[in-house]
PDB file of the backbone (N, CA, C, O) and the ligand in Angstrom, with CONECT records:
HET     ZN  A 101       1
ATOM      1  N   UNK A   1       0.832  -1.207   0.000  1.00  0.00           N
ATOM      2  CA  UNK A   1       0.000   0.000   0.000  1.00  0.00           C
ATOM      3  C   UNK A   1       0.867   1.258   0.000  1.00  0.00           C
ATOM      4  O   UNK A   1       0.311   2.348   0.133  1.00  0.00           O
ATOM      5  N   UNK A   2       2.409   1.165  -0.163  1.00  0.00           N
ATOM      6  CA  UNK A   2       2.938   2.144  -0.091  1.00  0.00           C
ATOM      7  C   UNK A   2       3.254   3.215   0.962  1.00  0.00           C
ATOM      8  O   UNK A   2       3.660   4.369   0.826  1.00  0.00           O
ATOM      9  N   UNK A   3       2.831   2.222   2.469  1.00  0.00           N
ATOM     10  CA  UNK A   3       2.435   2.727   3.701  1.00  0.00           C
ATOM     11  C   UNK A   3       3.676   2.416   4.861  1.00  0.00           C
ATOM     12  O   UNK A   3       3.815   2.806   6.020  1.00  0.00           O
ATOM     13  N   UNK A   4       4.410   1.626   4.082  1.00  0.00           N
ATOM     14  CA  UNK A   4       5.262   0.747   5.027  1.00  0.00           C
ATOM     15  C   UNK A   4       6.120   1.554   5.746  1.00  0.00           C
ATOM     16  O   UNK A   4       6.600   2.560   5.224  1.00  0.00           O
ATOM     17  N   UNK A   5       6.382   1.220   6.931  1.00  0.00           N
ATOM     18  CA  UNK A   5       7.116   2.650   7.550  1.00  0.00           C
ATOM     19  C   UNK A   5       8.854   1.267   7.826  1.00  0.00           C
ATOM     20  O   UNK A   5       9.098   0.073   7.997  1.00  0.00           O
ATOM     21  N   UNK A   6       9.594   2.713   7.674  1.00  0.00           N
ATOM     22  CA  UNK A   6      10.935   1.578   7.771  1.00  0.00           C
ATOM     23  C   UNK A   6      11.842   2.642   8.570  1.00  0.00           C
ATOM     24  O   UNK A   6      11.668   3.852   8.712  1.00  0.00           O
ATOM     25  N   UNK A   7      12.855   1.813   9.040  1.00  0.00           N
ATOM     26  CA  UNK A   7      13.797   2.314  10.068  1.00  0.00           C
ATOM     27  C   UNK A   7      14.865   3.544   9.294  1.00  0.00           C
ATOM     28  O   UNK A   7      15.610   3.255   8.358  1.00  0.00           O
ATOM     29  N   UNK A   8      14.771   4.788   9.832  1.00  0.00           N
ATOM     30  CA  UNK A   8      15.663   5.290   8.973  1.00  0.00           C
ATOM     31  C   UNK A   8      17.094   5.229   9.480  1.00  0.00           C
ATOM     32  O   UNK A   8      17.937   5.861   8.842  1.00  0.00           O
ATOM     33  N   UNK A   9      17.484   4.506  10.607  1.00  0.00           N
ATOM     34  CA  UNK A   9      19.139   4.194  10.099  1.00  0.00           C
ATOM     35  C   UNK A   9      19.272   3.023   9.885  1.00  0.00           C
ATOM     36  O   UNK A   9      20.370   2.714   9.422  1.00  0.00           O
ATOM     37  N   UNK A  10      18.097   1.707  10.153  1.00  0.00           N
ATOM     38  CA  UNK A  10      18.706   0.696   9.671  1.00  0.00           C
ATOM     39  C   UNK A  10      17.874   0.280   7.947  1.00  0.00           C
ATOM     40  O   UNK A  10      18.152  -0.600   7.132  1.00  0.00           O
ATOM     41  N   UNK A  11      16.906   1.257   7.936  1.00  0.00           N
ATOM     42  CA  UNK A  11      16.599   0.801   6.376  1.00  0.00           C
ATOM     43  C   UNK A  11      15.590  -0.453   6.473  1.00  0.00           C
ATOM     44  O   UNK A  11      15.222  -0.981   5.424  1.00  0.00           O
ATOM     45  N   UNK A  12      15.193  -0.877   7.564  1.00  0.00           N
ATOM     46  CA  UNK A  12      14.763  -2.279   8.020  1.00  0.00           C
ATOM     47  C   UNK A  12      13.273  -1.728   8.141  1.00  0.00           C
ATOM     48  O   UNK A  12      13.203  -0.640   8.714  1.00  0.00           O
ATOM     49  N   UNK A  13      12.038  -2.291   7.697  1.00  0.00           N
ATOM     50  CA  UNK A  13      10.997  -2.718   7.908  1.00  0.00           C
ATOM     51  C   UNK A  13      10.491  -2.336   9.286  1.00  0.00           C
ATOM     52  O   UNK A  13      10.987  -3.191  10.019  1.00  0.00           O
ATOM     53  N   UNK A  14       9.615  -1.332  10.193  1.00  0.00           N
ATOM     54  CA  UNK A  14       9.429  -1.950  11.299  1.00  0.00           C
ATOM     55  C   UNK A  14       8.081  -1.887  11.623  1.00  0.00           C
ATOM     56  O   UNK A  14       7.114  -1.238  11.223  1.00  0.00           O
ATOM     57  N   UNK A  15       8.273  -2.688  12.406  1.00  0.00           N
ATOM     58  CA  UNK A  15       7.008  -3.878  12.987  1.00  0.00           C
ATOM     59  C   UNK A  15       5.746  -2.809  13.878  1.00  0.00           C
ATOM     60  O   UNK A  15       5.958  -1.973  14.756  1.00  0.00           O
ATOM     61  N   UNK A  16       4.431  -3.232  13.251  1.00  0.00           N
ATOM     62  CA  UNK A  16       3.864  -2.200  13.900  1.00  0.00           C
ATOM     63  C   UNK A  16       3.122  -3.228  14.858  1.00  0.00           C
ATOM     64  O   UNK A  16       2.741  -4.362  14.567  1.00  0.00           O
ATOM     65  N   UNK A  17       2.988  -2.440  16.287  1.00  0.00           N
ATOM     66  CA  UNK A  17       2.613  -3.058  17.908  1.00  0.00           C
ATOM     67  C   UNK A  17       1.691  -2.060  17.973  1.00  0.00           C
ATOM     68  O   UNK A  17       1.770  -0.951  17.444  1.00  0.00           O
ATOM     69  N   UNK A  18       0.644  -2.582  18.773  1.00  0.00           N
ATOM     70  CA  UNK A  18      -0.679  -2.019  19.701  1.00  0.00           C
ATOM     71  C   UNK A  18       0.146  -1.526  21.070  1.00  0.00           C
ATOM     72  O   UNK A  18       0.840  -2.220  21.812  1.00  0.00           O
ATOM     73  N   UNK A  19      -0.121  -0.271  21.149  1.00  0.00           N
ATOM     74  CA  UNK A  19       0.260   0.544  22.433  1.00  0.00           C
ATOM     75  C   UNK A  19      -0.418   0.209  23.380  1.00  0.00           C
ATOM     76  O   UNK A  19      -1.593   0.412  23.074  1.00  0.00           O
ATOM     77  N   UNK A  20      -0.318  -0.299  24.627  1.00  0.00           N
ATOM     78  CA  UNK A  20      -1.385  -0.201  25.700  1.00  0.00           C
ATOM     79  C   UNK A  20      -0.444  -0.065  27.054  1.00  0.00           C
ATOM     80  O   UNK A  20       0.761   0.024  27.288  1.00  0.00           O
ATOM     81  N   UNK A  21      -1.617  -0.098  27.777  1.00  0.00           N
ATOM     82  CA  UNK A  21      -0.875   0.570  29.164  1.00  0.00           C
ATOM     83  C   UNK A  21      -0.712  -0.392  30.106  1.00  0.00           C
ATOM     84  O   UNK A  21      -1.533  -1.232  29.736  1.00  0.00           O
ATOM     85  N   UNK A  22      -0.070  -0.922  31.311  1.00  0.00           N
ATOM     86  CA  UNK A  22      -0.048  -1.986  31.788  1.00  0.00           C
ATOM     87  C   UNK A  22      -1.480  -2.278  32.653  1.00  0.00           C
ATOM     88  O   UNK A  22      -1.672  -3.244  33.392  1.00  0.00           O
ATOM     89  N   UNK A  23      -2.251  -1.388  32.414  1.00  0.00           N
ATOM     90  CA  UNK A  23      -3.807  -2.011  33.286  1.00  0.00           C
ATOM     91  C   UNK A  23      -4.184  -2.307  31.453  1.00  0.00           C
ATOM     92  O   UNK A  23      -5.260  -2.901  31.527  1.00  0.00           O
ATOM     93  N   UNK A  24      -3.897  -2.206  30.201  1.00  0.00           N
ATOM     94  CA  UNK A  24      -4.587  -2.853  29.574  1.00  0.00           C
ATOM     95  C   UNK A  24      -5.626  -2.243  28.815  1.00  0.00           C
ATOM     96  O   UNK A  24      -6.486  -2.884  28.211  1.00  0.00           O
ATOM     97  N   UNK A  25      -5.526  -0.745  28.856  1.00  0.00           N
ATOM     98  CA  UNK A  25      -6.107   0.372  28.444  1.00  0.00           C
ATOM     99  C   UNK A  25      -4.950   0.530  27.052  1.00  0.00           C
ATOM    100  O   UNK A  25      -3.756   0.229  27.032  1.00  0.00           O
ATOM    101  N   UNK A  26      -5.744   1.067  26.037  1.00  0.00           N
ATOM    102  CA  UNK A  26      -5.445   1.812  24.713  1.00  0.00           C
ATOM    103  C   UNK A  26      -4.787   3.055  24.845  1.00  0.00           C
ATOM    104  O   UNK A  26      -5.613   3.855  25.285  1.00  0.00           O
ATOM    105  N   UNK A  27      -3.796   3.544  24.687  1.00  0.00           N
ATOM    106  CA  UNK A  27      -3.961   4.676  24.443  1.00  0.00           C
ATOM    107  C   UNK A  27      -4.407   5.495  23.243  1.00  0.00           C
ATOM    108  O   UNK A  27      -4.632   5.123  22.091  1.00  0.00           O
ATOM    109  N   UNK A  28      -4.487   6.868  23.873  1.00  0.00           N
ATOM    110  CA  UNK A  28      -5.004   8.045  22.864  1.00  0.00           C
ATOM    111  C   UNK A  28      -4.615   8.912  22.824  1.00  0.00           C
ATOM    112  O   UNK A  28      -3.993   9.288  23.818  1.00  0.00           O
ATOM    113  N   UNK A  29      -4.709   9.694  21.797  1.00  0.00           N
ATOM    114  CA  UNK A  29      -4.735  11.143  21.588  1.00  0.00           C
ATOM    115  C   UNK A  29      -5.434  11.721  21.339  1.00  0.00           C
ATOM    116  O   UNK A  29      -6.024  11.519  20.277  1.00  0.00           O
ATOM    117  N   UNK A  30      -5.988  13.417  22.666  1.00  0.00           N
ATOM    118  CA  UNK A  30      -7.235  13.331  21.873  1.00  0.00           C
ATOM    119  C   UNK A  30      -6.597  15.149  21.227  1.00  0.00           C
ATOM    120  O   UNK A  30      -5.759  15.821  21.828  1.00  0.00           O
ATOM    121  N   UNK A  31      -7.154  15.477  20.173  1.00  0.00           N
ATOM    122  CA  UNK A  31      -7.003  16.718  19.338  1.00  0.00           C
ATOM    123  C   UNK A  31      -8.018  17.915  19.987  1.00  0.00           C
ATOM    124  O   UNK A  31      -9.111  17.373  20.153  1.00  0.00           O
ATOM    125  N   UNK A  32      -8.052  18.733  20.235  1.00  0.00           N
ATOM    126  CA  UNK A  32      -8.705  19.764  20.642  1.00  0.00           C
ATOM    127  C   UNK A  32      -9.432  20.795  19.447  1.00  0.00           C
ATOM    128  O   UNK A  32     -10.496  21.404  19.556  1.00  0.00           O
ATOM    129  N   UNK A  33      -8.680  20.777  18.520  1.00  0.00           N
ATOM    130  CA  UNK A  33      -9.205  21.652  17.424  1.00  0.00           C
ATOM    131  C   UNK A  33      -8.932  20.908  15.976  1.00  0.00           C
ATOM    132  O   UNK A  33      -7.847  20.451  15.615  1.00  0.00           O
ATOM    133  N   UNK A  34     -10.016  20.893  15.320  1.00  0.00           N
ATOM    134  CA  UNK A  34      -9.281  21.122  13.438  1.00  0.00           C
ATOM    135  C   UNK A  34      -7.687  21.562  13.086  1.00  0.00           C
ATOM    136  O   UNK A  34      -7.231  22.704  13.033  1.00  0.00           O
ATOM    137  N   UNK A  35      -7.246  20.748  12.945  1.00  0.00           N
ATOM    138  CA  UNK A  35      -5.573  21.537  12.429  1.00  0.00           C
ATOM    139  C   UNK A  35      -5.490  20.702  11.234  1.00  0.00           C
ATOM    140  O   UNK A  35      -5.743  19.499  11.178  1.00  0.00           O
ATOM    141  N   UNK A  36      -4.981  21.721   9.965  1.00  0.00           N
ATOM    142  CA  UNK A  36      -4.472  20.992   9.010  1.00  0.00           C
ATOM    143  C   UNK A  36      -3.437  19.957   8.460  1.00  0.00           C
ATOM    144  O   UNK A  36      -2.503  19.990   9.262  1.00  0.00           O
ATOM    145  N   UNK A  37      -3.328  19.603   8.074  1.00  0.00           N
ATOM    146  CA  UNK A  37      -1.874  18.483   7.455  1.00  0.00           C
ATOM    147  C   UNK A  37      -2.450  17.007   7.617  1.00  0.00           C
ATOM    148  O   UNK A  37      -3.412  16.598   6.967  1.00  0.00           O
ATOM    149  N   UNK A  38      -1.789  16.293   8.511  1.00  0.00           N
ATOM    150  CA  UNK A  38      -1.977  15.001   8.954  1.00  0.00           C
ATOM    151  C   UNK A  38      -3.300  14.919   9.646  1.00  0.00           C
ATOM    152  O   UNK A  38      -4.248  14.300   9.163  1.00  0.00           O
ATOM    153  N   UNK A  39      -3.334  15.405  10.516  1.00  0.00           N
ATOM    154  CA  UNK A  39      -4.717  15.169  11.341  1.00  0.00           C
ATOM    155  C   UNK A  39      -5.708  15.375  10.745  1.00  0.00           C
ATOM    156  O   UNK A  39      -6.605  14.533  10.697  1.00  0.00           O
ATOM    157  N   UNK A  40      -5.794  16.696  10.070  1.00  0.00           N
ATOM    158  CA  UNK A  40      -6.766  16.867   9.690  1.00  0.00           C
ATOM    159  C   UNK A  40      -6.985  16.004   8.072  1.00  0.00           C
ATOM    160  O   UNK A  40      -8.084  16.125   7.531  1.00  0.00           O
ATOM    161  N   UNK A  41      -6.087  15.310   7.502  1.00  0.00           N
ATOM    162  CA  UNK A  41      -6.661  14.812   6.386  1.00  0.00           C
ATOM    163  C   UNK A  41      -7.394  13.344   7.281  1.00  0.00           C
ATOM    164  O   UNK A  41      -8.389  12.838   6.760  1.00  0.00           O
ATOM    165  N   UNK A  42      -6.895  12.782   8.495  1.00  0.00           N
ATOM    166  CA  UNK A  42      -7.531  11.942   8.921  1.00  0.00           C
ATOM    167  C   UNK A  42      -9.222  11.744   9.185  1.00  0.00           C
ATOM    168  O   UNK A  42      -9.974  10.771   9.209  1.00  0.00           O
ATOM    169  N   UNK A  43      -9.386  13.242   9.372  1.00  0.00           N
ATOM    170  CA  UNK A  43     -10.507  13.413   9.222  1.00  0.00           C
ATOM    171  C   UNK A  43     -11.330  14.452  10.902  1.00  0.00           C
ATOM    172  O   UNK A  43     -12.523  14.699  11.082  1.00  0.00           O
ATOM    173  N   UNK A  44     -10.423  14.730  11.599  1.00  0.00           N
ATOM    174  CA  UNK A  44     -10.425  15.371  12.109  1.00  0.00           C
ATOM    175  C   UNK A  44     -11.020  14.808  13.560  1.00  0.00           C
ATOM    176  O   UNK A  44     -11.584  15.620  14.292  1.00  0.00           O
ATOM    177  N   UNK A  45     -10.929  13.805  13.861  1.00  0.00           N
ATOM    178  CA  UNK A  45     -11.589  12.872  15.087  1.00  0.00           C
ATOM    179  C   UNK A  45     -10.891  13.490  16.488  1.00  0.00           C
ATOM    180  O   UNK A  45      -9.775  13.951  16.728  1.00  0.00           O
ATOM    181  N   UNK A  46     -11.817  13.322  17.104  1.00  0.00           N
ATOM    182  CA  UNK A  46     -11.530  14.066  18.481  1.00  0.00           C
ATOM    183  C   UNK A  46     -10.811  13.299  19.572  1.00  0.00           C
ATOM    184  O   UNK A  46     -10.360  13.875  20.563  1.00  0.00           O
ATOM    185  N   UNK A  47     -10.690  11.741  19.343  1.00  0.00           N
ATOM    186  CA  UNK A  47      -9.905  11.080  19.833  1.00  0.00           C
ATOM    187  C   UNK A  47      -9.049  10.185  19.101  1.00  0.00           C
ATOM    188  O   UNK A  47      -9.839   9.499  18.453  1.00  0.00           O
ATOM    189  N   UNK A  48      -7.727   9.753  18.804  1.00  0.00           N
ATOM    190  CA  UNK A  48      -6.639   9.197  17.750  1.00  0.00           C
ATOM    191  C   UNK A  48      -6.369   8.682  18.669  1.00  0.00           C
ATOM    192  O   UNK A  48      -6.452   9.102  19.823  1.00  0.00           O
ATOM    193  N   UNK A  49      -5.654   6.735  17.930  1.00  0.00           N
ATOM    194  CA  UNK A  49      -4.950   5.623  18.739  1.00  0.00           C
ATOM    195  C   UNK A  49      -3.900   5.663  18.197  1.00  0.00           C
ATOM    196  O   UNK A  49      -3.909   5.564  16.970  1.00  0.00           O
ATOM    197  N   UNK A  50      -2.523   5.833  18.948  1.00  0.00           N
ATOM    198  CA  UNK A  50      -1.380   6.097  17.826  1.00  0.00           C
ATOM    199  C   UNK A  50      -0.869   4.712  17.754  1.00  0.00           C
ATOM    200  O   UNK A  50      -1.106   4.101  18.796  1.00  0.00           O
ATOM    201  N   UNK A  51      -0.317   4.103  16.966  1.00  0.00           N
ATOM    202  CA  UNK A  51       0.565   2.694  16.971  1.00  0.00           C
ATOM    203  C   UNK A  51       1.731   2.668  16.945  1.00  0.00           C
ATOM    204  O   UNK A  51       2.088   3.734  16.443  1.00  0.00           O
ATOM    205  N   UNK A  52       2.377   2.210  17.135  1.00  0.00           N
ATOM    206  CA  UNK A  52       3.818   2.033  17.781  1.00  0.00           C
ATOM    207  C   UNK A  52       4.957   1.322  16.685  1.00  0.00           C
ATOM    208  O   UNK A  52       5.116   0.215  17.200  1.00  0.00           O
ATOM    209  N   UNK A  53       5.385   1.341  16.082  1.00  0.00           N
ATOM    210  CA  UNK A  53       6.230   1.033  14.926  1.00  0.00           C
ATOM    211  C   UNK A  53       8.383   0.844  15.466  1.00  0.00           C
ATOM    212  O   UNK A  53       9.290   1.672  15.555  1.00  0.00           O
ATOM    213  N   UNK A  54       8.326  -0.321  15.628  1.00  0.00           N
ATOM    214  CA  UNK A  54       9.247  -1.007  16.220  1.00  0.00           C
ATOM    215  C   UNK A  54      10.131  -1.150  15.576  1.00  0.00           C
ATOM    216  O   UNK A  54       9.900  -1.744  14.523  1.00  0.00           O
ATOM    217  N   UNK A  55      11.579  -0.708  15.831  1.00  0.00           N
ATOM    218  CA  UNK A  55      12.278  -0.988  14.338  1.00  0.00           C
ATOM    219  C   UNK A  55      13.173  -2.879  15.092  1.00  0.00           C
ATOM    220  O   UNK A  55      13.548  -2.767  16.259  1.00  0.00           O
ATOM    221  N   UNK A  56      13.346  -3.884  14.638  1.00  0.00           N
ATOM    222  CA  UNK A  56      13.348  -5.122  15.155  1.00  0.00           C
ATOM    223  C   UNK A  56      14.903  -5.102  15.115  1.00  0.00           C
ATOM    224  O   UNK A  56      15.352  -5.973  15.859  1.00  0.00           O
ATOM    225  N   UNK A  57      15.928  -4.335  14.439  1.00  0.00           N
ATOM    226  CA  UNK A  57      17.292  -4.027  14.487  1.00  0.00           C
ATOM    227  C   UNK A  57      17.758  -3.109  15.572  1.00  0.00           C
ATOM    228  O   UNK A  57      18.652  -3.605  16.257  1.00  0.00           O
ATOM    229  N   UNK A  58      17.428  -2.027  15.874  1.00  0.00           N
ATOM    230  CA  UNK A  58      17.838  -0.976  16.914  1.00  0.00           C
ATOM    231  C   UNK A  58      16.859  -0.823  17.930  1.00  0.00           C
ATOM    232  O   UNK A  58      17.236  -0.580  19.076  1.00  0.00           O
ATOM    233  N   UNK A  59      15.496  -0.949  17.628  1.00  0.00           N
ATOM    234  CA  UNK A  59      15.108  -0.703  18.959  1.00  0.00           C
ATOM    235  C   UNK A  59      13.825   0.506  18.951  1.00  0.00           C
ATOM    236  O   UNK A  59      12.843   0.697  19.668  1.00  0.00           O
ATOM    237  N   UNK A  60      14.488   1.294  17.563  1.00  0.00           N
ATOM    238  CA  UNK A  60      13.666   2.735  17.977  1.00  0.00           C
ATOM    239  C   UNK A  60      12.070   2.363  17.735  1.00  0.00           C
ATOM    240  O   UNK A  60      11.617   1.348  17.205  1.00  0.00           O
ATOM    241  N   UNK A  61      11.401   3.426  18.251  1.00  0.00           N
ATOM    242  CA  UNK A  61       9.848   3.142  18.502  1.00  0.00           C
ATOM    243  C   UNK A  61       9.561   4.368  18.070  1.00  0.00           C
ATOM    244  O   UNK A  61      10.291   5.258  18.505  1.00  0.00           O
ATOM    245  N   UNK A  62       8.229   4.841  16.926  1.00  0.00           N
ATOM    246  CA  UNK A  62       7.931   5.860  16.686  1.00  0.00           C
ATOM    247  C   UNK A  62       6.619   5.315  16.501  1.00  0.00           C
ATOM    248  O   UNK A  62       6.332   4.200  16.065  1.00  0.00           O
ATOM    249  N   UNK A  63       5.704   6.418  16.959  1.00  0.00           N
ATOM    250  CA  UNK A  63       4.187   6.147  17.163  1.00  0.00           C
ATOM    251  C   UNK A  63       3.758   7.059  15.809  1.00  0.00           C
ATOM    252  O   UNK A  63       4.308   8.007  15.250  1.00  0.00           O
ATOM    253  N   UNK A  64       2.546   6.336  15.559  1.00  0.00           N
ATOM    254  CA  UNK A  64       2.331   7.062  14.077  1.00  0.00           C
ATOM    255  C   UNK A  64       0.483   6.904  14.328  1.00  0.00           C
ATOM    256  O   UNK A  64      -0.083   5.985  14.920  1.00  0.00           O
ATOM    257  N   UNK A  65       0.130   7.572  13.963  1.00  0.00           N
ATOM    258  CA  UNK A  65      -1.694   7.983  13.986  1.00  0.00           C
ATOM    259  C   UNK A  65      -1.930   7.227  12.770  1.00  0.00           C
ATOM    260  O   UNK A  65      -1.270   7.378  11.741  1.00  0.00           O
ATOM    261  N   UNK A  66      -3.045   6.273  12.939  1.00  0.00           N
ATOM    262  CA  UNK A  66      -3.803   5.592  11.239  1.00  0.00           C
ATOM    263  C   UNK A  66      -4.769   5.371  12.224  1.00  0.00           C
ATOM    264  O   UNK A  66      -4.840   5.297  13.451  1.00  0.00           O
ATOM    265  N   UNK A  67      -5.913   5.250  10.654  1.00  0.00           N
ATOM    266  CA  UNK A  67      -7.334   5.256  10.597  1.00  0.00           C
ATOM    267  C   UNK A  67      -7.753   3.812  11.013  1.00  0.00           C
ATOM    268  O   UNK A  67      -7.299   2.942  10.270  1.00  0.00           O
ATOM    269  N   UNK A  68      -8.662   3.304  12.230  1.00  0.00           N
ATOM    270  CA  UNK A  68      -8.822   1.973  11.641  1.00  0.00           C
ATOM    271  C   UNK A  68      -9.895   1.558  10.719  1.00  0.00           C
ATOM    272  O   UNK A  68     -10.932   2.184  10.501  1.00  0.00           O
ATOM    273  N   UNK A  69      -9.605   0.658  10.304  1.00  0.00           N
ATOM    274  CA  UNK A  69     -10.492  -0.042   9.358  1.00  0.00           C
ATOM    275  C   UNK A  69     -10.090  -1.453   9.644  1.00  0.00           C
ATOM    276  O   UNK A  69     -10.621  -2.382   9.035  1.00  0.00           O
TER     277      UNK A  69
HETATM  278 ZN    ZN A 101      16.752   0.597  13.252  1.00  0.00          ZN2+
END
């Protein structure tokens, strides 16, 4: 889908994980206003689940906002 998020120092693929909290709760983000760019092409939702994108070589973790479906 052209969506794939990859490690930018190792170039590696990384692995996307469900964020949760140790009681087992989701986290969120919630947006307060309309802002343009990213959020708002999402569609402008008042609460966002960010996912967690693991790189399986180094380690790094970057959370990224998507729609579910
Ligand atoms: Zn890496």
């Amino acid at each position: 889908m052209g969506s794939e998020k990859r490690c930018p120092d190792c170039g590696v693929p990384l692995e996307a994980l469900k964020l949760r909290t140790g009681d087992g709760f989701t986290l969120q983000i919630h947006t307060n206003e309309p802002r343009p760019g990213l959020l708002g092409g999402l569609g402008m939702k008042e609460t966002l689940t960010p996912t967690a994108h693991v790189c399986p070589e180094c380690g790094l973790t970057r959370l990224y906002v998507e729609e579910d479906d």
